[in-house]
PDB file as gemmi writes it, atoms N, CA and C in Angstrom:
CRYST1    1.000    1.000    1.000  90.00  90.00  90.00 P 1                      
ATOM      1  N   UNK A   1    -109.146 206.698  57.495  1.00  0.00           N  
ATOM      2  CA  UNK A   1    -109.731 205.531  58.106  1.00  0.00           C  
ATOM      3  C   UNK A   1    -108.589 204.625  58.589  1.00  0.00           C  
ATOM      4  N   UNK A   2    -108.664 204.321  59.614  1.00  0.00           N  
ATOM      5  CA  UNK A   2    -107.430 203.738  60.684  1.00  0.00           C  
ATOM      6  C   UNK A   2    -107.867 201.954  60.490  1.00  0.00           C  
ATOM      7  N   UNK A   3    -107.053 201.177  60.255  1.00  0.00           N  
ATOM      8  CA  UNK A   3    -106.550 199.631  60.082  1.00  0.00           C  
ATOM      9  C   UNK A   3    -107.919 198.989  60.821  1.00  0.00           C  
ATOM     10  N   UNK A   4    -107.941 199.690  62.128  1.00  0.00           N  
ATOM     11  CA  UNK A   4    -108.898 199.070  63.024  1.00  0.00           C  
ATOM     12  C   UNK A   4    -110.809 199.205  63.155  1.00  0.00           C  
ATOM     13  N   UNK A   5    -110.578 200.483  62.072  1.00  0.00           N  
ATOM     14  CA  UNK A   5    -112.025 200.771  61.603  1.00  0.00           C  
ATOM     15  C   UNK A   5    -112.688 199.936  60.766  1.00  0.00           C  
ATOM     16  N   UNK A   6    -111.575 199.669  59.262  1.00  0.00           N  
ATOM     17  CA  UNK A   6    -111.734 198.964  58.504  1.00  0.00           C  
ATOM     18  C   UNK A   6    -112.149 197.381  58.800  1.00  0.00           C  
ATOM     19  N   UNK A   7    -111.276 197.070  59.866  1.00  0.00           N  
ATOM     20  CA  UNK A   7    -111.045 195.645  60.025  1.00  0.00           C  
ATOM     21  C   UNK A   7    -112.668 195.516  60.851  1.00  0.00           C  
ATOM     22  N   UNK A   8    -113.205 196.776  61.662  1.00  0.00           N  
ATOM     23  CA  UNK A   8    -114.429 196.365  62.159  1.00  0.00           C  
ATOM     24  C   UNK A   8    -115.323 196.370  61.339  1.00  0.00           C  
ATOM     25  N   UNK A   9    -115.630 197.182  59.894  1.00  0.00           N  
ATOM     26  CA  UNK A   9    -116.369 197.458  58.836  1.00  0.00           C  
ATOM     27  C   UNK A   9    -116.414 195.938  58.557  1.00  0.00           C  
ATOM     28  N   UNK A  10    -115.154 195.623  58.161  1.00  0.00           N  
ATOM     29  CA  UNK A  10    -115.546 194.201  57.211  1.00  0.00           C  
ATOM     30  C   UNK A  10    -115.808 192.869  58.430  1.00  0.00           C  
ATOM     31  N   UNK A  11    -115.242 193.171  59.397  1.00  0.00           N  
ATOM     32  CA  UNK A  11    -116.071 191.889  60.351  1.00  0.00           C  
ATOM     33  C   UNK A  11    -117.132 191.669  60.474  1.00  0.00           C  
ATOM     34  N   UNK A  12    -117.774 192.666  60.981  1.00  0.00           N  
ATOM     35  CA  UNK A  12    -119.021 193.217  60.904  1.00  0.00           C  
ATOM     36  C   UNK A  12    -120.099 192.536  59.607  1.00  0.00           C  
ATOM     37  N   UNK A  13    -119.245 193.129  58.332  1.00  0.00           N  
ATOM     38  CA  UNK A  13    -120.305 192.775  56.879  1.00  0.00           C  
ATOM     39  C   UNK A  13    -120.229 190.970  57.252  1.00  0.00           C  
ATOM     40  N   UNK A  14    -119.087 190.560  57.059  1.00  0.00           N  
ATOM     41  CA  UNK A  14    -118.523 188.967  56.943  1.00  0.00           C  
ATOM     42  C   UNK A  14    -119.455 188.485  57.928  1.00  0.00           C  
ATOM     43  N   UNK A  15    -119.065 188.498  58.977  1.00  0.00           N  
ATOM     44  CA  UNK A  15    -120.084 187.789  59.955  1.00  0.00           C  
ATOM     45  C   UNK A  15    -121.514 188.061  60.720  1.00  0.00           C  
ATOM     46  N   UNK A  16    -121.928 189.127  60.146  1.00  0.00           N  
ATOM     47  CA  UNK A  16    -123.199 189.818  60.798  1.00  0.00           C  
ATOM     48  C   UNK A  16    -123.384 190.315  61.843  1.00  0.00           C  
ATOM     49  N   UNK A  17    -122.263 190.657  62.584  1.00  0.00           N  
ATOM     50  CA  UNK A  17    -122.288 191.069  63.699  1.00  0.00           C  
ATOM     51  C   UNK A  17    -122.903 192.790  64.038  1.00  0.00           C  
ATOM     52  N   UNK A  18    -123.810 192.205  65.525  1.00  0.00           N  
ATOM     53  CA  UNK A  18    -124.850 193.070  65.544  1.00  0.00           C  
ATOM     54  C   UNK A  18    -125.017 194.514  66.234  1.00  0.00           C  
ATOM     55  N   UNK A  19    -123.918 195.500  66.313  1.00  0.00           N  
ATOM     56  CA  UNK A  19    -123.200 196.513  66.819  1.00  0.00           C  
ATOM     57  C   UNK A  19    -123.861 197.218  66.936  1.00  0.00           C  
ATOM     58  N   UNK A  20    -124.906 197.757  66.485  1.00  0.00           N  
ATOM     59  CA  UNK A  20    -125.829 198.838  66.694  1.00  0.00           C  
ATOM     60  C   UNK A  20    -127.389 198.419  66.757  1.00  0.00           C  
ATOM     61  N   UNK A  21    -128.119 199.332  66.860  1.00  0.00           N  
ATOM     62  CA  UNK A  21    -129.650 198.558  67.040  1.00  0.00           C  
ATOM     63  C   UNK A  21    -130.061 199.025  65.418  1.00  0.00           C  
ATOM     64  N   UNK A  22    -131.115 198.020  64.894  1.00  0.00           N  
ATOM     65  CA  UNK A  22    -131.875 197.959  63.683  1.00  0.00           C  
ATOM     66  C   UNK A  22    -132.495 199.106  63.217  1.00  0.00           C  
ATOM     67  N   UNK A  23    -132.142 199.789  62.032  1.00  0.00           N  
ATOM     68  CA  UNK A  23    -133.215 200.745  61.396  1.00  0.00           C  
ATOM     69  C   UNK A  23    -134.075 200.602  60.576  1.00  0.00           C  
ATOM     70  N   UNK A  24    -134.330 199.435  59.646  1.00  0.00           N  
ATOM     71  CA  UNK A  24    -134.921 198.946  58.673  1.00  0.00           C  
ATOM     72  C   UNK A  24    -135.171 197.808  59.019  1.00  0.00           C  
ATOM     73  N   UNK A  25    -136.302 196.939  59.075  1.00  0.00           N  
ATOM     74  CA  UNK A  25    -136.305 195.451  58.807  1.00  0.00           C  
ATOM     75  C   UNK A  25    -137.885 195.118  58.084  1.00  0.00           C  
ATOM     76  N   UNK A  26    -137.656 194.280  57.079  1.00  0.00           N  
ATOM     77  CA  UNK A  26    -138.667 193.373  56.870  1.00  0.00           C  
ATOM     78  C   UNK A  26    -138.793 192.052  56.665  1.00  0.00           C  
ATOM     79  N   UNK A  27    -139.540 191.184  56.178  1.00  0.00           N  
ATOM     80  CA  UNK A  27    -139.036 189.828  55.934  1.00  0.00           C  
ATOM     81  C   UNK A  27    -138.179 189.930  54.990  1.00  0.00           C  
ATOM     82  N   UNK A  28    -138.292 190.391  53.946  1.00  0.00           N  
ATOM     83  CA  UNK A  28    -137.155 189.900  52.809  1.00  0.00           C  
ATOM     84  C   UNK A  28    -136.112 190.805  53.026  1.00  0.00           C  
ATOM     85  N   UNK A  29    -136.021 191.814  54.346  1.00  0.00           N  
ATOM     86  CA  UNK A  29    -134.513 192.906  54.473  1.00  0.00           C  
ATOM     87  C   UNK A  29    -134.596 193.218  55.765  1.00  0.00           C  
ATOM     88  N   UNK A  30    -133.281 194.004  56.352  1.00  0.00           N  
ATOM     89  CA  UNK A  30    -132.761 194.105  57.348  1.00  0.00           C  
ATOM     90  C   UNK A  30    -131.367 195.231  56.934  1.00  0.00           C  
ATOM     91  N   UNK A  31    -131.658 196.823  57.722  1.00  0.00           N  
ATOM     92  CA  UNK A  31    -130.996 197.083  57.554  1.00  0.00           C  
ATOM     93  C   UNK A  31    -130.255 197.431  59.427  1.00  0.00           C  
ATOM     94  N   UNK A  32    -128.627 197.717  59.101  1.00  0.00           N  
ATOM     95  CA  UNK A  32    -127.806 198.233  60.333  1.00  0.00           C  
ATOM     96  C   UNK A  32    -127.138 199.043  60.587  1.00  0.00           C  
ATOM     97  N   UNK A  33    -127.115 199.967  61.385  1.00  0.00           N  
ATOM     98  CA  UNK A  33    -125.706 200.818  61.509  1.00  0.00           C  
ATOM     99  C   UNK A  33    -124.813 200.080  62.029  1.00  0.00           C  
ATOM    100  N   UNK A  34    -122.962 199.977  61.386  1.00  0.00           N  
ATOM    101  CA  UNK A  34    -122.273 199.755  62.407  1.00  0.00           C  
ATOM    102  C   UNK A  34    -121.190 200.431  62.845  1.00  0.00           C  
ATOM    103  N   UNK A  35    -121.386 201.907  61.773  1.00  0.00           N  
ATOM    104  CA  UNK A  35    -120.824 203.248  62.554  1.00  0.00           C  
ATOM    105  C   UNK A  35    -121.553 204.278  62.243  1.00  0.00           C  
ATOM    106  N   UNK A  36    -120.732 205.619  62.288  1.00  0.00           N  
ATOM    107  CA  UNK A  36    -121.821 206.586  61.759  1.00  0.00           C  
ATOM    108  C   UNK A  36    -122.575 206.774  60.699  1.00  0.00           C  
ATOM    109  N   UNK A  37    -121.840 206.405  59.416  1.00  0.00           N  
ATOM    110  CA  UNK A  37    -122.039 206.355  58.046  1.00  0.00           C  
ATOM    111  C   UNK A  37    -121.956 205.004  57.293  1.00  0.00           C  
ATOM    112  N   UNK A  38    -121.606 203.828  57.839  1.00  0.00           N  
ATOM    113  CA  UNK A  38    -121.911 202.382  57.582  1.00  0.00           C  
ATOM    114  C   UNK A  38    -122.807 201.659  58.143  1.00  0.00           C  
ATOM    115  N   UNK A  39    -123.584 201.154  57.189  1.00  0.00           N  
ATOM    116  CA  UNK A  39    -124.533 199.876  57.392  1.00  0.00           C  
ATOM    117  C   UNK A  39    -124.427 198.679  57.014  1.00  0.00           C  
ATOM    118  N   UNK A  40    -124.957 197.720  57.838  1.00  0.00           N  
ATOM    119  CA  UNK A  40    -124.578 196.666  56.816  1.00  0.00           C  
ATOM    120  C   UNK A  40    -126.233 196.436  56.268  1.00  0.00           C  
ATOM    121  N   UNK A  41    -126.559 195.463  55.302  1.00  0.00           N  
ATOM    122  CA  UNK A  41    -127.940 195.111  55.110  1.00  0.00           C  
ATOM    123  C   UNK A  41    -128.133 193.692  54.330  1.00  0.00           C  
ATOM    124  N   UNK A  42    -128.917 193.478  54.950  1.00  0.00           N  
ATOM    125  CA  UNK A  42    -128.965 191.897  54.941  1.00  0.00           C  
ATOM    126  C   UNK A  42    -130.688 191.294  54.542  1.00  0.00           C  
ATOM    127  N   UNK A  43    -130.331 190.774  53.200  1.00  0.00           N  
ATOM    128  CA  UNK A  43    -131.296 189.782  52.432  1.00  0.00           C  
ATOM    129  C   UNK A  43    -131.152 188.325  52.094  1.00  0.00           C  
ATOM    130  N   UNK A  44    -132.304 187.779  52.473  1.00  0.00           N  
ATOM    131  CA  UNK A  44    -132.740 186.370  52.499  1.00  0.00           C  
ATOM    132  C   UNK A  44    -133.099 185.367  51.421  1.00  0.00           C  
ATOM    133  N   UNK A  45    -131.876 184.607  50.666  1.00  0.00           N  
ATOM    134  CA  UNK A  45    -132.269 183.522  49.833  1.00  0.00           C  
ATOM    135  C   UNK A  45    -132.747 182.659  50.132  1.00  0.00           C  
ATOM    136  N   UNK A  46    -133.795 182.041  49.971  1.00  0.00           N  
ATOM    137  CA  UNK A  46    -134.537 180.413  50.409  1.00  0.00           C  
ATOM    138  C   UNK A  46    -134.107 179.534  49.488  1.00  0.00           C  
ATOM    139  N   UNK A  47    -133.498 178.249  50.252  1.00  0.00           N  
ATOM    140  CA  UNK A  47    -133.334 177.205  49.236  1.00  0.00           C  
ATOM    141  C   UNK A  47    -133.920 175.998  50.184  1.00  0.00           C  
ATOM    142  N   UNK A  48    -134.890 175.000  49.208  1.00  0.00           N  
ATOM    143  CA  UNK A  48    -134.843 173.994  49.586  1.00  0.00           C  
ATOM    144  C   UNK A  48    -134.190 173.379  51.308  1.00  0.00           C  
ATOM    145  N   UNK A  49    -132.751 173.073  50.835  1.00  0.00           N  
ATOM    146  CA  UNK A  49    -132.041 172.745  51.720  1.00  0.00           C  
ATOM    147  C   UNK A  49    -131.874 173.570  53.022  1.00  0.00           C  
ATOM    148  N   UNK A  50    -131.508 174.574  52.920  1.00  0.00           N  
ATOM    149  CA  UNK A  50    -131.367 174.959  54.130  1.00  0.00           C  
ATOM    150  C   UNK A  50    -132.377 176.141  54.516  1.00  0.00           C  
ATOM    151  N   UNK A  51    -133.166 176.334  54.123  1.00  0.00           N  
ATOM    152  CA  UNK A  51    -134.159 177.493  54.576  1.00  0.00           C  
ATOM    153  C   UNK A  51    -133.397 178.917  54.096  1.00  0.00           C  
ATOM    154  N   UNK A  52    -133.871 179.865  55.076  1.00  0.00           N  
ATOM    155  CA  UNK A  52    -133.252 181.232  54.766  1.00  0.00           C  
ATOM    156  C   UNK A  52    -132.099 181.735  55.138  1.00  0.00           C  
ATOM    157  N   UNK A  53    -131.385 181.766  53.898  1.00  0.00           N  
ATOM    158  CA  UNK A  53    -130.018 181.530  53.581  1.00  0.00           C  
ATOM    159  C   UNK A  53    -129.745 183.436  53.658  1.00  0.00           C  
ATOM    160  N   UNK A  54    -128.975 184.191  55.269  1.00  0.00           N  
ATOM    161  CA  UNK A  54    -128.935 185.529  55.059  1.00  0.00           C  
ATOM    162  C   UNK A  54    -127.759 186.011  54.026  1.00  0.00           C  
ATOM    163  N   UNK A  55    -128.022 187.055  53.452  1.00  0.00           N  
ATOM    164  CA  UNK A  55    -126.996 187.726  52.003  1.00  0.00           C  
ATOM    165  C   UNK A  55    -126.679 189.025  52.444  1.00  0.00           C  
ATOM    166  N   UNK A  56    -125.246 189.115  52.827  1.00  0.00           N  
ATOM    167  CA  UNK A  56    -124.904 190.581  53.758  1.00  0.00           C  
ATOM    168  C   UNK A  56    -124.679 191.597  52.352  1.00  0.00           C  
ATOM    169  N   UNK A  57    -124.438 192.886  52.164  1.00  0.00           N  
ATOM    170  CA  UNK A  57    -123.708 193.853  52.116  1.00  0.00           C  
ATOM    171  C   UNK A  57    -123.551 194.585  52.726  1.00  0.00           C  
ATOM    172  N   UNK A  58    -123.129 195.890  52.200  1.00  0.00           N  
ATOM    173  CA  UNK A  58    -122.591 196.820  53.153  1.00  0.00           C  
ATOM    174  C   UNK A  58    -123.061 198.749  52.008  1.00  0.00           C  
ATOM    175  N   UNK A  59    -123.435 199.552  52.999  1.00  0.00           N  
ATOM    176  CA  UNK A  59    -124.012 200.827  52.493  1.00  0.00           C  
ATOM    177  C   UNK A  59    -122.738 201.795  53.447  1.00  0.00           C  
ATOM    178  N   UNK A  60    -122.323 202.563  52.402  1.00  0.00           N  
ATOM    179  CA  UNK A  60    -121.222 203.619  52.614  1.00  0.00           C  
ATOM    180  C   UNK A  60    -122.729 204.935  52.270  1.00  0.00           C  
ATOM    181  N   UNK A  61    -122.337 206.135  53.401  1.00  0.00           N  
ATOM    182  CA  UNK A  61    -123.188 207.052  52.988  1.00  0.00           C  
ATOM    183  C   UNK A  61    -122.485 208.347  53.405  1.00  0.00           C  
ATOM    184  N   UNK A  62    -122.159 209.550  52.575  1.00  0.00           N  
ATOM    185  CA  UNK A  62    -121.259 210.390  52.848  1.00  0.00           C  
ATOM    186  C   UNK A  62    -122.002 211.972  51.808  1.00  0.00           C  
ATOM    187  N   UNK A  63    -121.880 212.751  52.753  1.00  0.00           N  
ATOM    188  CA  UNK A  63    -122.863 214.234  52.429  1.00  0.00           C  
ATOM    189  C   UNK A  63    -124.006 213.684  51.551  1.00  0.00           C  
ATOM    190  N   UNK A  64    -124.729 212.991  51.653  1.00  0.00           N  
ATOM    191  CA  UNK A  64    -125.753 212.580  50.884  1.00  0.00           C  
ATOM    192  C   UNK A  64    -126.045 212.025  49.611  1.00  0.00           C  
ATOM    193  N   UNK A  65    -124.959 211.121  49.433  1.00  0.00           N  
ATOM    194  CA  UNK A  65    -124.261 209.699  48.388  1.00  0.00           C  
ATOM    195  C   UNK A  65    -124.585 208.754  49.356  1.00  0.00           C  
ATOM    196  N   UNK A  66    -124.433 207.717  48.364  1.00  0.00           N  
ATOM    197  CA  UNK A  66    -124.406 206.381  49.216  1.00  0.00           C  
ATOM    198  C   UNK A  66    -124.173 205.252  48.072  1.00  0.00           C  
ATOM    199  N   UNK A  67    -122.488 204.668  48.428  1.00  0.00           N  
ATOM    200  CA  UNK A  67    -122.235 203.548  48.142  1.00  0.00           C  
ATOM    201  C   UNK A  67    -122.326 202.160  48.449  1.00  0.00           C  
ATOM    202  N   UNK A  68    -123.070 201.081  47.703  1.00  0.00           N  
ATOM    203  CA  UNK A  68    -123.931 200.030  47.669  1.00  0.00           C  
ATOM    204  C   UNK A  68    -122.741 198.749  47.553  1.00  0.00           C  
ATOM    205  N   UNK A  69    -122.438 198.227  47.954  1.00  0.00           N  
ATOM    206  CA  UNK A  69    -121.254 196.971  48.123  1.00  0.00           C  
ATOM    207  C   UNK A  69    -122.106 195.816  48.266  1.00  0.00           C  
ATOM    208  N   UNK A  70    -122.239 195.349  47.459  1.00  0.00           N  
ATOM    209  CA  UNK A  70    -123.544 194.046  47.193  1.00  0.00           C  
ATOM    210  C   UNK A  70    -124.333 194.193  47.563  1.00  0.00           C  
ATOM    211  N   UNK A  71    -125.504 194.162  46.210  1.00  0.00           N  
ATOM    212  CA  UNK A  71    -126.442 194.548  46.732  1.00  0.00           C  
ATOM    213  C   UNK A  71    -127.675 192.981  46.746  1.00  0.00           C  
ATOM    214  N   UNK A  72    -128.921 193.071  47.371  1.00  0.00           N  
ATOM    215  CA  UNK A  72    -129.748 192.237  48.505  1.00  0.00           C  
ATOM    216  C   UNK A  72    -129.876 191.044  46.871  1.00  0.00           C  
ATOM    217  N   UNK A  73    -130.169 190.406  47.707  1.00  0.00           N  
ATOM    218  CA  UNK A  73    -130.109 188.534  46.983  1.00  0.00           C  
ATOM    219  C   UNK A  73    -131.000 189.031  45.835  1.00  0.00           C  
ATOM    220  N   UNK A  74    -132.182 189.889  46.019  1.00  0.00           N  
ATOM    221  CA  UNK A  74    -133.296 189.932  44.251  1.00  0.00           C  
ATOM    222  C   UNK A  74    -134.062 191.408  44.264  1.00  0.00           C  
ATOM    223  N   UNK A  75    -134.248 191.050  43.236  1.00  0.00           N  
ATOM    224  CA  UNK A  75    -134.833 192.763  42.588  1.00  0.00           C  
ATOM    225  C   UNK A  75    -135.702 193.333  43.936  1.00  0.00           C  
ATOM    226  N   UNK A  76    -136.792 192.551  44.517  1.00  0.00           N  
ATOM    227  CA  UNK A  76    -137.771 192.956  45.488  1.00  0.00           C  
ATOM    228  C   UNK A  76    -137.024 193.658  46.991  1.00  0.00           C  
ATOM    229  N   UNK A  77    -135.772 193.209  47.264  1.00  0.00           N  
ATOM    230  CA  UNK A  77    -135.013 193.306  48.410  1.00  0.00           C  
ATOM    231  C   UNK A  77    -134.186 194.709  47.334  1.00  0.00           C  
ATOM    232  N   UNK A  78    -133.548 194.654  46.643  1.00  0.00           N  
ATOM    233  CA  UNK A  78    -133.085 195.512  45.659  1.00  0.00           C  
ATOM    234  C   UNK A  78    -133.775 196.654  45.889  1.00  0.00           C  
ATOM    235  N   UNK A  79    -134.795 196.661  45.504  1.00  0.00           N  
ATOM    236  CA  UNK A  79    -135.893 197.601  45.629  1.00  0.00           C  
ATOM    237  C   UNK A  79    -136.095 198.127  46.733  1.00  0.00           C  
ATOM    238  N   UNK A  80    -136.679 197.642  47.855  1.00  0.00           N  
ATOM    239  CA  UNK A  80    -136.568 198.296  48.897  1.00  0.00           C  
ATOM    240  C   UNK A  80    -135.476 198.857  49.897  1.00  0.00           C  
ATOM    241  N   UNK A  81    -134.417 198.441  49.457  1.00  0.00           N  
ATOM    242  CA  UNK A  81    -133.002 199.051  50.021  1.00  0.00           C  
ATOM    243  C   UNK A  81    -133.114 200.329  49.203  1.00  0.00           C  
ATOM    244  N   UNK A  82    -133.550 200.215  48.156  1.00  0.00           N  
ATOM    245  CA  UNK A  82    -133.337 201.814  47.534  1.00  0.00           C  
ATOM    246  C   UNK A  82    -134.217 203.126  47.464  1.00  0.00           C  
ATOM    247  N   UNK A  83    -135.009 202.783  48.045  1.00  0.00           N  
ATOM    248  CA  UNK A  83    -136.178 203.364  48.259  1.00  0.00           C  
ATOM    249  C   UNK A  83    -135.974 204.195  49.717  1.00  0.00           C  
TER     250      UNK A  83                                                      
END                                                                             
């Protein structure tokens, strides 16, 4: 993995940027490709103050594994990422 892959992996997670089109979404989730085998996925905390507050990680998936790099703001978003 080359400096410049990486550096797009984690831009990508950090700022949400939207590189590929949507494979998953519901209200409480949102998932993305933003290469062949990375996604990012993104769940929604509500607070008071500022409304819906988005919660990135990131899904590594390789011969049919898949590593979870924070996973969604609560069990219900939890849940359906894994499913």
């Amino acid at each position: 993995m080359t400096i410049k892959s990486i550096f797009k992996i984690v831009m990508g997670v950090l700022l949400g940027v939207e590189l590929h089109a949507q494979v998953y979404k519901t209200p409480m989730l949102e998932v993305k490709p933003i290469s062949a085998n990375i996604y990012v996925h993104r769940s929604f905390l509500f607070t008071r103050v500022w409304g819906n507050v988005p919660w990135n990680g990131m899904i590594y998936i390789q011969e049919g594994e898949a590593i979870v790099f924070d996973t969604p703001v609560n069990d219900s978003a939890s849940v359906a990422l894994f499913k």
